[in-house]
KEKE-3310 file (N, C-alpha, C; in steps of 0.2 Angstrom, whole numbers, plus 5000, padded with zeros to 4 digits):
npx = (5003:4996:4980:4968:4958:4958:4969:4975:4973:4968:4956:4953:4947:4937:4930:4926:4920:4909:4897:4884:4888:4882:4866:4868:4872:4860:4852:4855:4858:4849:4845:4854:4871:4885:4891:4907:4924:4936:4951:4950:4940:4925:4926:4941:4953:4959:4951:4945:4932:4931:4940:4940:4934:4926:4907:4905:4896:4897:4909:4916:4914:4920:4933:4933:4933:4941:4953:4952:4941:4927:4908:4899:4890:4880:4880:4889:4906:4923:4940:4947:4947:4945:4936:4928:4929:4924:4928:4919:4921:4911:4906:4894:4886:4885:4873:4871:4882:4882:4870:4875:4885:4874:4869:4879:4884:4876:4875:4888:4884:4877:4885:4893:4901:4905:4902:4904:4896:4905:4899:4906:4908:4913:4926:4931:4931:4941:4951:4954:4956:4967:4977:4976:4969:4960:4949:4941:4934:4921:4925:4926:4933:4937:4945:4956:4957:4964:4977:4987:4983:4982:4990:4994:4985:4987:5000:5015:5023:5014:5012:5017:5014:5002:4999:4991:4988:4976:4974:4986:4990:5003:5014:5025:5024:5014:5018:5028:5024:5013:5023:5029:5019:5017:5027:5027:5028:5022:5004:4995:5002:5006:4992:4988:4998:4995:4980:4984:4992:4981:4973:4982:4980:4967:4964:4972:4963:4964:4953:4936:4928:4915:4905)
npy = (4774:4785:4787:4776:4785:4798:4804:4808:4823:4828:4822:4824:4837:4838:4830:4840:4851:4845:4847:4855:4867:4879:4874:4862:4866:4876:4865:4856:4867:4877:4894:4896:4893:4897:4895:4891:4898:4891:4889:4898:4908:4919:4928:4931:4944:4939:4928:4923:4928:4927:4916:4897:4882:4881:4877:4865:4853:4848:4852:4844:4830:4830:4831:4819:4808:4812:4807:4794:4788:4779:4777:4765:4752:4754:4766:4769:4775:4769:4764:4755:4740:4747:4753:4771:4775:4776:4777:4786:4793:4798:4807:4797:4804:4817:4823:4836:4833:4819:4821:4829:4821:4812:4818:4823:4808:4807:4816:4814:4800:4801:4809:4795:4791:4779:4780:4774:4779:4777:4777:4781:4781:4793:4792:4783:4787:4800:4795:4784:4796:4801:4793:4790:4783:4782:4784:4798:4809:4817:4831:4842:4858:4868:4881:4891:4909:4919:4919:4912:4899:4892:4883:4874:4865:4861:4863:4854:4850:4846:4834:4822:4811:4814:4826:4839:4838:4830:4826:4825:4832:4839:4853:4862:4874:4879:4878:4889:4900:4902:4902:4915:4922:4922:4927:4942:4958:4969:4975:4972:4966:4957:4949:4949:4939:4927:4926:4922:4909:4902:4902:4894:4882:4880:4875:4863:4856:4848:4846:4850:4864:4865:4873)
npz = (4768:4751:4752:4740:4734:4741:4743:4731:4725:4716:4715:4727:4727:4718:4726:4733:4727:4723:4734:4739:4750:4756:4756:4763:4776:4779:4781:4792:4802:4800:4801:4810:4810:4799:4783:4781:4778:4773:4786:4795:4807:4806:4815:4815:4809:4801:4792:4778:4766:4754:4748:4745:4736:4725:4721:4708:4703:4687:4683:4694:4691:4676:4678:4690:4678:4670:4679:4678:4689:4683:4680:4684:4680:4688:4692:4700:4703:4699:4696:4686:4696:4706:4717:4720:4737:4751:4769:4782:4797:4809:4825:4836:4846:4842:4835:4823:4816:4814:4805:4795:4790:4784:4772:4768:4763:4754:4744:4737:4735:4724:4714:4712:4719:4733:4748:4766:4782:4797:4814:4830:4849:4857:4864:4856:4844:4846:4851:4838:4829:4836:4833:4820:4814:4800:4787:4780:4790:4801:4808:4822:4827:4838:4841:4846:4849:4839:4826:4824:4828:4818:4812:4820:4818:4804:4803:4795:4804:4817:4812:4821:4834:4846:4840:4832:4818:4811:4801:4794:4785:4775:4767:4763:4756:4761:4774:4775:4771:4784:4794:4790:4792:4805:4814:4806:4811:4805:4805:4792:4783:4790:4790:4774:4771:4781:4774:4762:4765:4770:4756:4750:4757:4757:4743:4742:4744:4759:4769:4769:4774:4784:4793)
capx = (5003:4991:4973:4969:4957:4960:4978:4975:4973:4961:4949:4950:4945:4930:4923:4924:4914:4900:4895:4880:4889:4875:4860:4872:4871:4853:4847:4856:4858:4844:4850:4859:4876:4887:4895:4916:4928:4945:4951:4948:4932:4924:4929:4947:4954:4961:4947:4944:4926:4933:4942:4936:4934:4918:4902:4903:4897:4898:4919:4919:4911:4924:4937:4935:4934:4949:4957:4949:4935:4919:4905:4898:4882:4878:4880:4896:4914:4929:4945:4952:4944:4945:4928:4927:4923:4930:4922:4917:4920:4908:4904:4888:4885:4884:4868:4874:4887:4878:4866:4879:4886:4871:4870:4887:4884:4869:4877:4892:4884:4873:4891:4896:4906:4903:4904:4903:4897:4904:4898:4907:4908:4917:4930:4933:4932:4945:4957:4953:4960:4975:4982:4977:4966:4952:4951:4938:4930:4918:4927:4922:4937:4937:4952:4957:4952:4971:4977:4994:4981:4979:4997:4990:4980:4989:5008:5017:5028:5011:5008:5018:5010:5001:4998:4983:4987:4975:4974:4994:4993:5009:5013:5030:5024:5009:5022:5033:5020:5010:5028:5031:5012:5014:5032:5026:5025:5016:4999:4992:5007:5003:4985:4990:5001:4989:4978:4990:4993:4974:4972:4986:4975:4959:4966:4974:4958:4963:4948:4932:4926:4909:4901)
capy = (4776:4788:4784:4778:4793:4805:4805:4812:4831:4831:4821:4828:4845:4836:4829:4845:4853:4840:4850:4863:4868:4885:4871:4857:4870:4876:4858:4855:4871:4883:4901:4897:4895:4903:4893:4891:4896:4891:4887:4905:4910:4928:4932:4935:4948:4936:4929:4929:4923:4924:4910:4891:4878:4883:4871:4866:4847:4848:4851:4840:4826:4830:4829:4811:4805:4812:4804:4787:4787:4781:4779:4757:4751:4755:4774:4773:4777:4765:4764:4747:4737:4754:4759:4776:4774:4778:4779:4793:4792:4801:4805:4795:4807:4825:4824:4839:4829:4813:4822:4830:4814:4809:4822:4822:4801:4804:4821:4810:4797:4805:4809:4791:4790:4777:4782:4770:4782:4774:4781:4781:4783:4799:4791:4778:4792:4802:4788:4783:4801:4802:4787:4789:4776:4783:4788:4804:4811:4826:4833:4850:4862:4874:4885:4900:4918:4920:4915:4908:4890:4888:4880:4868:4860:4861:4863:4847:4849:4843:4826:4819:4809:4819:4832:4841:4837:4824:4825:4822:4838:4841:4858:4865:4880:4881:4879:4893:4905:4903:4905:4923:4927:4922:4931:4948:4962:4974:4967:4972:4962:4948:4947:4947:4931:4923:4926:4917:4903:4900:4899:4888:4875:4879:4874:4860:4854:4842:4845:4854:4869:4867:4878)
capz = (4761:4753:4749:4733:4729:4745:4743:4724:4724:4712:4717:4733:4725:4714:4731:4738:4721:4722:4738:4740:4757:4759:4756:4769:4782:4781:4783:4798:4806:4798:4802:4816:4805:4792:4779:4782:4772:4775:4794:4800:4807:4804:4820:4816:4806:4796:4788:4770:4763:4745:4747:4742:4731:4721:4719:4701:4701:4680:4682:4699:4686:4671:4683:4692:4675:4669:4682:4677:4689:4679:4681:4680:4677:4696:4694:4706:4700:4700:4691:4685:4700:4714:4718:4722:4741:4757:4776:4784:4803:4815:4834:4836:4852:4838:4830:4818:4812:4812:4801:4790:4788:4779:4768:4763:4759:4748:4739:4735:4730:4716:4710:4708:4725:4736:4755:4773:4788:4800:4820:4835:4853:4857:4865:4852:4839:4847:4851:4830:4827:4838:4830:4815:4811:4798:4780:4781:4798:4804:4815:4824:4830:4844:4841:4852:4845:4837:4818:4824:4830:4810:4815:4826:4816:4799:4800:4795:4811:4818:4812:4826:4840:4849:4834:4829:4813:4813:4793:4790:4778:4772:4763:4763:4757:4768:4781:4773:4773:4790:4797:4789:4795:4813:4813:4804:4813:4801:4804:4786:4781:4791:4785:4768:4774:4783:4769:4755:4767:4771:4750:4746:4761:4753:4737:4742:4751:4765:4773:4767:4781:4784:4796)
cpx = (4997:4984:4972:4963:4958:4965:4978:4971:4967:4953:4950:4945:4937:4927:4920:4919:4909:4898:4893:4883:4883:4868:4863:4869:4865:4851:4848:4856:4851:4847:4856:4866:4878:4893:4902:4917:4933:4943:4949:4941:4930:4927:4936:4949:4955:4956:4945:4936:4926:4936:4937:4936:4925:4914:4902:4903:4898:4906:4920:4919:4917:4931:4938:4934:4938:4953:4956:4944:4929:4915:4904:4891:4878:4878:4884:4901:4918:4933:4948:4947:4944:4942:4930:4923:4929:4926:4925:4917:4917:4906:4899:4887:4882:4878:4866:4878:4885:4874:4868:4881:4882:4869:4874:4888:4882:4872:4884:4890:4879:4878:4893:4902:4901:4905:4901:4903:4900:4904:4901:4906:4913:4925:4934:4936:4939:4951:4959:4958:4967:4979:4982:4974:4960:4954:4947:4936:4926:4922:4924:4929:4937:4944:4951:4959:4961:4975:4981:4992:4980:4987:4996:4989:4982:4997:5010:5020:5022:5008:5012:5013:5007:4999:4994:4981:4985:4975:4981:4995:4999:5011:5020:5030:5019:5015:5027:5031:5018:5017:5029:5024:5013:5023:5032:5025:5022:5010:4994:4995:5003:4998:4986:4992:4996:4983:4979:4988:4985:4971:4975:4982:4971:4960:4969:4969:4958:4958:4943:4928:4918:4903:4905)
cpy = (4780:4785:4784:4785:4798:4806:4808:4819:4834:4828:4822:4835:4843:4834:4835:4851:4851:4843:4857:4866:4875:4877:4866:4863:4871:4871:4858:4861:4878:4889:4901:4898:4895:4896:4894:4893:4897:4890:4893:4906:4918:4931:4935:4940:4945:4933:4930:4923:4923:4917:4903:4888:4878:4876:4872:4857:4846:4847:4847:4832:4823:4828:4820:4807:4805:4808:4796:4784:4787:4778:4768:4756:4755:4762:4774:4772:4770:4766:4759:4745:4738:4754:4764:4777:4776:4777:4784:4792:4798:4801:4805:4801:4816:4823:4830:4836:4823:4817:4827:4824:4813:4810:4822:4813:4802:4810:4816:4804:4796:4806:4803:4789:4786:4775:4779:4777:4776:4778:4778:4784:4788:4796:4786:4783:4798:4798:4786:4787:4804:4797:4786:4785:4779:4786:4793:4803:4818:4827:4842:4853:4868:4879:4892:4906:4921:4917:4912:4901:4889:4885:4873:4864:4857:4861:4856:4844:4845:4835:4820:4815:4814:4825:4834:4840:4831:4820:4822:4826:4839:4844:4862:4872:4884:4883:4887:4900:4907:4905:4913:4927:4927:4927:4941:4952:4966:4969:4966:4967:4957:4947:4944:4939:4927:4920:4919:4909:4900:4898:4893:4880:4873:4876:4866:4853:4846:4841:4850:4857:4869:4874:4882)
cpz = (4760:4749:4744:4730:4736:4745:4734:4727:4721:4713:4721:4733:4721:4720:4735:4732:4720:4725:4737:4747:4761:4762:4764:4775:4784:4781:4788:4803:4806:4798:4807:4815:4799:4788:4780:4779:4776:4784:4798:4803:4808:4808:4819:4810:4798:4791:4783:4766:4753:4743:4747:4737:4727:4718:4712:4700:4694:4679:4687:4693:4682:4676:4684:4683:4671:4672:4681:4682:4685:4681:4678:4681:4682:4698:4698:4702:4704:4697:4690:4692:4707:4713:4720:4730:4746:4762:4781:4792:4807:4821:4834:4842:4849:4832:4823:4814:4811:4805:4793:4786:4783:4773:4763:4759:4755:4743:4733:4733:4726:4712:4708:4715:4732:4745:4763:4777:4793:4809:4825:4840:4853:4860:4860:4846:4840:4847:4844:4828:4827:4834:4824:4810:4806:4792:4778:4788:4794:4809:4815:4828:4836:4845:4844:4845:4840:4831:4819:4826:4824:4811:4818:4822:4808:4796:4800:4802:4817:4819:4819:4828:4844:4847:4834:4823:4811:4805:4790:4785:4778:4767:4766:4762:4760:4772:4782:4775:4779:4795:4796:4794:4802:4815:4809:4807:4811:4799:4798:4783:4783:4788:4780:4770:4774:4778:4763:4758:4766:4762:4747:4752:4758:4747:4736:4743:4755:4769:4769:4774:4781:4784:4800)
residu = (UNK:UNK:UNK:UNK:UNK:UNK:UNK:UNK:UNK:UNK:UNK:UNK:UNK:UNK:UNK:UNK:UNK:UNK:UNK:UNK:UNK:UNK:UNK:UNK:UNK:UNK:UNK:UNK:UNK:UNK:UNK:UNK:UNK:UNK:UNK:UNK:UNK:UNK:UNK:UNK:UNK:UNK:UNK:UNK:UNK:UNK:UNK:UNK:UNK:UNK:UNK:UNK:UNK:UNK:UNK:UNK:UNK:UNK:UNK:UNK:UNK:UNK:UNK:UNK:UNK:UNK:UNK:UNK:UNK:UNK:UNK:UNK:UNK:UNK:UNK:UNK:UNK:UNK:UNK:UNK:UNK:UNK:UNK:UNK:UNK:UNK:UNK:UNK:UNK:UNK:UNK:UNK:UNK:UNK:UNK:UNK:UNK:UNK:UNK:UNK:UNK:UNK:UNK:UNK:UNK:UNK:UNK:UNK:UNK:UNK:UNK:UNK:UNK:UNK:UNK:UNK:UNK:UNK:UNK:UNK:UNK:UNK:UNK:UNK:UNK:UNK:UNK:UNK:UNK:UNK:UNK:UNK:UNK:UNK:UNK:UNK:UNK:UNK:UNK:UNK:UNK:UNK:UNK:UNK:UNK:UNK:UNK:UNK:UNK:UNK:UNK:UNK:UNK:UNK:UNK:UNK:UNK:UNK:UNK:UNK:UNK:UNK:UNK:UNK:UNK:UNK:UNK:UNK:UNK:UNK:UNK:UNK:UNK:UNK:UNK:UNK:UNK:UNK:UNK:UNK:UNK:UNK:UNK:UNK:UNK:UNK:UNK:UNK:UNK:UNK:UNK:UNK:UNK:UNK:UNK:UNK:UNK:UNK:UNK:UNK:UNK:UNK:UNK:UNK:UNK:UNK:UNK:UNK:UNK:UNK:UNK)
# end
């Protein structure tokens, strides 16, 4: 079933608005890397760094309280007797992502959300992932130089066994779109495509793109 606040759309979108992602990245990486947007990386054509869910913790704020997360003596959110809490699983072995992690606890819980790191070994953390066992991660992708891997990783047709879609997104018209884009032959066309589909993800935000 889905999570009681990661399975809502909207607080998925306020957790993803409480984040300085430029500041996130300069702490852990310094210059070395560039802010994400969306699944693409600059390197493809495809590419759009317009996209995103914009820092506004002021509306991420109004938001979770709309929804009935508020705010208890304790400065963290619940709703009726739901904390605002989830765990965050990482690979004790990536000291970037350990150190995002803790970043992302303390950001999140200035908002009112309260967040378990919990670290594993790599093989423990992938075998978690295959099967499905965890209600956020860090994960780090390595996708080959080509837009048709945003598939891989996000088409429903993936949540199989075996699937990359480790997340269980489910977008019909995700799926609708990225089909017309990897099918397109006019490759201005496709961009555009690719484009579309990459905002209806970002918008939906099943995952927040880092770096």
């Amino acid at each position: 079933g889905l999570h009681r606040c990661l399975g809502d759309r909207g607080a998925r979108r306020a957790l993803v608005m409480l984040l300085h992602r430029p500041a996130l990245v300069r702490s852990v990486f310094d210059t070395l890397a560039l802010v994400a947007h969306g699944p693409a990386t600059r390197i493809l054509a495809t590419s759009d760094t317009a996209i995103g869910i914009p820092y506004d913790p002021q509306q991420a704020s109004r938001t979770l309280d709309s929804l009935g997360w508020r705010r208890g003596s304790d400065g963290l959110r619940s709703r009726g007797k739901t904390p605002l809490a989830f765990s965050l699983m990482v690979p004790s072995s990536s000291a970037s992502r350990m150190k995002l992690a803790v970043l992302l606890q303390e950001q999140w819980r200035k908002a009112g959300a309260n967040v378990r790191i919990e670290p594993l070994e790599l093989n423990a953390f992938g075998s978690r992932m295959d099967s499905r066992k965890f209600e956020s991660l860090v994960n780090a992708w390595h996708i080959d130089p080509t837009p048709s891997k945003v598939r891989e990783e996000w088409a429903s047709s993936e949540i199989k066994k075996g699937g990359y879609n480790a997340a269980s997104y489910s977008s019909p018209a995700f799926d609708a779109v990225i089909d017309s884009a990897v099918k397109e032959m006019n490759p201005d066309r496709s961009v555009a495509l690719y484009r579309r589909a990459y905002r209806l993800l970002t918008e939906d935000a099943p995952a927040m793109w880092l770096y």
